[in-house]
C-alpha positions, 0 to 999 in steps of 0.5 A, a space after each residue: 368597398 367594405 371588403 377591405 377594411 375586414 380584411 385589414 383588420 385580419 392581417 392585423 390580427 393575425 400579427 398580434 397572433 405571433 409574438 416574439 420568438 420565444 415567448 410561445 415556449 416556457 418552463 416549469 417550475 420556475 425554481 429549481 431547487 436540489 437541495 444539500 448535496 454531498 460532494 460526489 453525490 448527484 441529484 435529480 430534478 424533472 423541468 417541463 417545457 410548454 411549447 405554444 408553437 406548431 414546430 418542435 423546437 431544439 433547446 441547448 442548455 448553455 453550460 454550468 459547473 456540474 449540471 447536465 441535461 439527459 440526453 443533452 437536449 430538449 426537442 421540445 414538441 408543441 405541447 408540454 415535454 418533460 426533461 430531466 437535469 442532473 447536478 454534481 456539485 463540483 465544490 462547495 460553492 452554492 449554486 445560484 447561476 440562472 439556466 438558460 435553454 437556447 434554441 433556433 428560430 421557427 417558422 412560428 417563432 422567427 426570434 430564437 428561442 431562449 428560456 431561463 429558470 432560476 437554480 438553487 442548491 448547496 453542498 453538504 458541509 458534512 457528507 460523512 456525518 461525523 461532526 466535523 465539515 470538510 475543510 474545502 467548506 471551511 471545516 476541518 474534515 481533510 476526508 469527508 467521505 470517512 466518519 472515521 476521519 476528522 480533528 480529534 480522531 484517534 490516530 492508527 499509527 503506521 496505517 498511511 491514513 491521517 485519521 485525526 486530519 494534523 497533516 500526516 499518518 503517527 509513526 514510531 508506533 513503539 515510542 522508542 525514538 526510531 522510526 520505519 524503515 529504519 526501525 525494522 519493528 515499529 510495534 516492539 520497543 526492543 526492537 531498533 537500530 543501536 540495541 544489544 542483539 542477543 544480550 540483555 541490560 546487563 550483558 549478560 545473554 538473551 538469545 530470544 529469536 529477534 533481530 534486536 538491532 535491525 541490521 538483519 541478523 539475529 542474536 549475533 551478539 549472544 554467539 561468542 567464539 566457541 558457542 557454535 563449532 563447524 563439525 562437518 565439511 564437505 566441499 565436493 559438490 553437493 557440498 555441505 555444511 554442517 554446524 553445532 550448537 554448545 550454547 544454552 539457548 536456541 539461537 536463530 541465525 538468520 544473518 549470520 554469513 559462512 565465508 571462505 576465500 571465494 566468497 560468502 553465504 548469508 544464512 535465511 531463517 535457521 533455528 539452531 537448537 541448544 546442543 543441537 545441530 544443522 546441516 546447510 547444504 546446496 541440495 535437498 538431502 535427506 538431513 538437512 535443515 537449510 538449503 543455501 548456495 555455499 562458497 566455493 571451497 579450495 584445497 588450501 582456504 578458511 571457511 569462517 561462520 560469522 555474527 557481529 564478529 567469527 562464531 568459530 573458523 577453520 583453516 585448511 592446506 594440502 596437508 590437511 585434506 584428505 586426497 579426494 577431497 570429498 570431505 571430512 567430519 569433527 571428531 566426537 570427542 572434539 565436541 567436549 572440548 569445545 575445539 576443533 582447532 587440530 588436524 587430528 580432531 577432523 576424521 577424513 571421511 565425509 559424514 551423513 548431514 545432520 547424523 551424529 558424528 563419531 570418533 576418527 
């Protein structure tokens, strides 16, 4: 009869023994604090979990804006495990949400597991340490991963990069009114469209090698009709072109079109020397200063070398050509006159490209 009473008083005890669910799990520390963190950057912090119980329990961190859990999970063995939580911030906002690590019920917890520790952490106001905060925390800094980049910097004009943060990149770095593409060099005022291109001020000329006006030509302005005489021609394939120079200055005839009635030729990058001469032709032939795919010729044409407007031209018919129509050469003679408007200046014998030329 006194047995029972003990053995009551067993049971009951053994009840008290299992509380509720989780409480035989809890965590440490009870904050978790990482601090100012830059944006982009991440920070570390070890969380220990003390398991009370007899079974491993599986423990779900329920989701945060940029904290993750390695692994992606606790399995929280009887005893104390050490877990490792991860935080990017995802703005500047300060993190103050409570993590809450779930579970499922065990034998010796029949309530689901749950835990709660409190966080903290803030994001760095100023990541790149320049003075300025970044403008998503209320700053000015419209790059706060460059110390280069904040209100007051000094612009770098034409980079694509707006280094004192008003909105856009400084151009017409040149300060001449006129802005890229238009503007084919924005670092020389004397470069833009609507400039003299081969005159100075004055009109008078000023052969210096640029494109003054940006219209892809070079000092065309400075060739007037007779600076510059056509002294060779060779239509027969491959054909050749040979030209001549009467003007003081080197001119740089990049633009500068041959033009004949099938079509017409744009001149790359030629330096023409003061006095001297160039021979444009469809191969590479000893002599040549240029090689270009020339217009078509016909027995009866006008092949015409132009800048703003015809440097020099010559007109041709059957009369004029010889039979083979190989080709012919500018008398040297011709060349001090300044002319080779005549038939009976032209030699009717192709020349050699870039060699003096001699009397017919």
């Amino acid at each position: 009869m006194r047995m029972a009473p003990a053995l009551l008083l067993l049971l009951s005890c053994r009840d008290l023994a299992i509380p509720g669910g989780y409480s035989l799990l809890s965590a440490s520390p009870a904050l978790i604090d990482f601090g100012a963190v830059r944006l982009g950057d991440a920070a570390e912090r070890e969380l220990t979990v003390q398991n009370d119980g007899t079974e491993a329990v599986t423990l779900l961190a329920a989701p945060l804006p940029g904290l993750s859990l390695a692994g992606g999970a606790i399995t929280a063995a009887p005893g104390a495990t050490t877990a490792l939580l991860r935080y990017r911030p995802p703005g500047y906002a300060p993190l103050d949400t409570p993590l809450l690590l779930l579970g499922p019920a065990a034998a010796d917890a029949p309530e689901a597991a749950r835990l709660e520790i409190a966080l903290a952490a803030t994001t760095e106001p100023d990541a790149d340490a320049d003075g300025a905060d970044a403008a998503g925390a209320g700053g000015g800094d419209c790059d706060d991963g460059d110390s280069s980049v904040r209100p007051g910097a000094t612009e770098v004009c034409g980079d694509g990069a707006d280094q004192d943060c008003d909105g856009a990149d400084l151009r017409d770095c040149d300060a001449d009114g006129s802005l890229p593409p238009a503007d084919c060099d924005d670092a020389d005022p004397g470069v833009r469209p609507g400039l003299a291109d081969g005159l100075d001020g004055t009109g008078a000329t000023d052969a210096d090698g640029l494109d003054n006006d940006c219209d892809g030509r070079t000092d065309e302005e400075a060739v007037a009709p007779g600076m510059i005489l056509l002294t060779e021609i060779q239509p027969a394939a491959p054909s050749v072109i040979e030209i001549c120079s009467r003007h003081g200055a080197d001119l740089q005839l990049q633009g500068f079109d041959l033009r004949s009635g099938a079509g017409r030729a744009l001149l790359p990058a030629l330096t023409l020397p003061a006095g001297g001469g160039a021979a444009i032709c469809e191969a590479d032939l000893p002599g040549c200063a240029v090689r270009l795919d020339l217009p078509e010729l016909a027995r009866t044409d006008r092949l015409i070398l132009s800048g703003d407007a015809p440097a020099d031209q010559v007109g041709w018919d059957e009369t004029f050509v010889e039979p083979g129509f190989t080709g012919w050469s500018l008398s040297s003679a011709a060349f001090a006159e300044g002319t080779n408007d005549r038939a009976a200046q032209w030699c009717a014998v192709a020349g050699t490209p870039g060699a003096p030329n001699g009397p017919c």
